[in-house]
C-alpha positions in Angstrom: -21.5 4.5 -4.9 -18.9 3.8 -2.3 -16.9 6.7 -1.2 -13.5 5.4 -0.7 -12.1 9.0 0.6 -14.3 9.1 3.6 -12.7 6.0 4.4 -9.3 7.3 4.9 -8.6 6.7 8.3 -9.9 3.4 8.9 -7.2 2.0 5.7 -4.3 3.9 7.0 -5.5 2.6 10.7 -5.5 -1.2 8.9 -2.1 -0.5 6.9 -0.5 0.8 10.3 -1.8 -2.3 12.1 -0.1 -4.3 9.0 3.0 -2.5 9.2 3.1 -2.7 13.5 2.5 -6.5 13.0 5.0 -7.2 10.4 2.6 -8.1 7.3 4.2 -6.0 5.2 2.7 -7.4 2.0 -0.4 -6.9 3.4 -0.1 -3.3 4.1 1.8 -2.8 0.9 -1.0 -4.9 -1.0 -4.3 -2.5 1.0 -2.7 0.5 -0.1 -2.1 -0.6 -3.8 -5.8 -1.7 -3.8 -7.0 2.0 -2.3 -5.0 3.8 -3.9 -6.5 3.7 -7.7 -10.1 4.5 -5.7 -9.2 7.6 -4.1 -10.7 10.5 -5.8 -8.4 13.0 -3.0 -4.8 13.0 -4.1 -4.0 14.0 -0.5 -5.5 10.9 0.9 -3.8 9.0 -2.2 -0.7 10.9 -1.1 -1.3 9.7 2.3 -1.1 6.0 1.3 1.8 6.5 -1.2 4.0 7.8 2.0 2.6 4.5 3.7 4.3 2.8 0.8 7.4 4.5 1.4 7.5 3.6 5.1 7.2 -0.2 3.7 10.2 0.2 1.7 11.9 1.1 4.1 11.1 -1.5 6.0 12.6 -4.2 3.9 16.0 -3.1 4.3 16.1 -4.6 8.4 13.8 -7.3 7.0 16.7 -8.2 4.5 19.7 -8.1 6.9 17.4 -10.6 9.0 16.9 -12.6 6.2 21.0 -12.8 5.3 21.3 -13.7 8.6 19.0 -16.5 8.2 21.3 -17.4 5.5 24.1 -17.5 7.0 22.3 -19.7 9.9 21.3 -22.2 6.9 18.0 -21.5 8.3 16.9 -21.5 4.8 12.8 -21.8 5.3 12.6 -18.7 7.6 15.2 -16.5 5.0 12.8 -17.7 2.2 9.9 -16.6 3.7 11.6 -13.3 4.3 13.2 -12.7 0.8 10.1 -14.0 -0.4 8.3 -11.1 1.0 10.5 -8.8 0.1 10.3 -10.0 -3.7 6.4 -9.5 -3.6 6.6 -5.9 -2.2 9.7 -4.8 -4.4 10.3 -6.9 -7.4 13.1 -4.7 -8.4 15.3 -5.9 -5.1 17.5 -7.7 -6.8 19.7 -9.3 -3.8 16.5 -10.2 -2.5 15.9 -12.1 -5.6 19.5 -13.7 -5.8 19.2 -14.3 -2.2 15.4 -16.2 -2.6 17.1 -18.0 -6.1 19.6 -19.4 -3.6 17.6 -20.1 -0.7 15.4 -22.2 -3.0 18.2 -23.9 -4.6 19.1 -24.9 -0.8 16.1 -26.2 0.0 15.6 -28.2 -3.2 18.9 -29.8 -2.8 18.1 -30.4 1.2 15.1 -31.7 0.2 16.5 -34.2 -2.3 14.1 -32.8 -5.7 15.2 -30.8 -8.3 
């Protein structure tokens, strides 16, 4: 059997790269697959603060996105808000902001 644990530094090496290139769901998405397989809570531990560093990510990625907004550059904000959703369901402007975005581009784009 595969022993996920002494793979630890290659993941967190990947989730960093992730992170550093701005594929957050990515990163967020390798750690929630690793995680679960880890039989070391410190190395689980490890990518649950990797987690954290995502979060706190989104909140720079949101402004960005509001600003987007604001631009009526509605694609670009809903491929950030849309990001945001799939890392943190619970971000609830996000979620009004992607509702609204869509709206935009539905009524831009003539369909319903």
């Amino acid at each position: 059997a595969r022993d996920i644990d002494t793979e630890i530094d290659t993941i967190v090496a990947e989730v960093d790269a992730y992170i550093s290139s701005g594929e957050l769901v990515s990163a967020w998405n390798t750690c929630n697959s690793y995680i679960p397989q880890m039989k070391k809570k410190a190395n689980q531990n490890l990518l649950e603060a990797k987690k954290s560093e995502i979060l706190a990510e989104l909140k720079p990625i949101y402004a960005t996105g509001v600003s987007a907004y604001n631009e009526e550059d509605y694609t670009l904000a809903q491929e950030i808000f849309s990001k945001i959703v799939a890392i943190n369901p619970a971000y609830d402007q996000a979620q009004a902001y992607l509702d609204r975005t869509t709206s935009k581009l539905r009524a831009l784009s003539g369909s319903n």
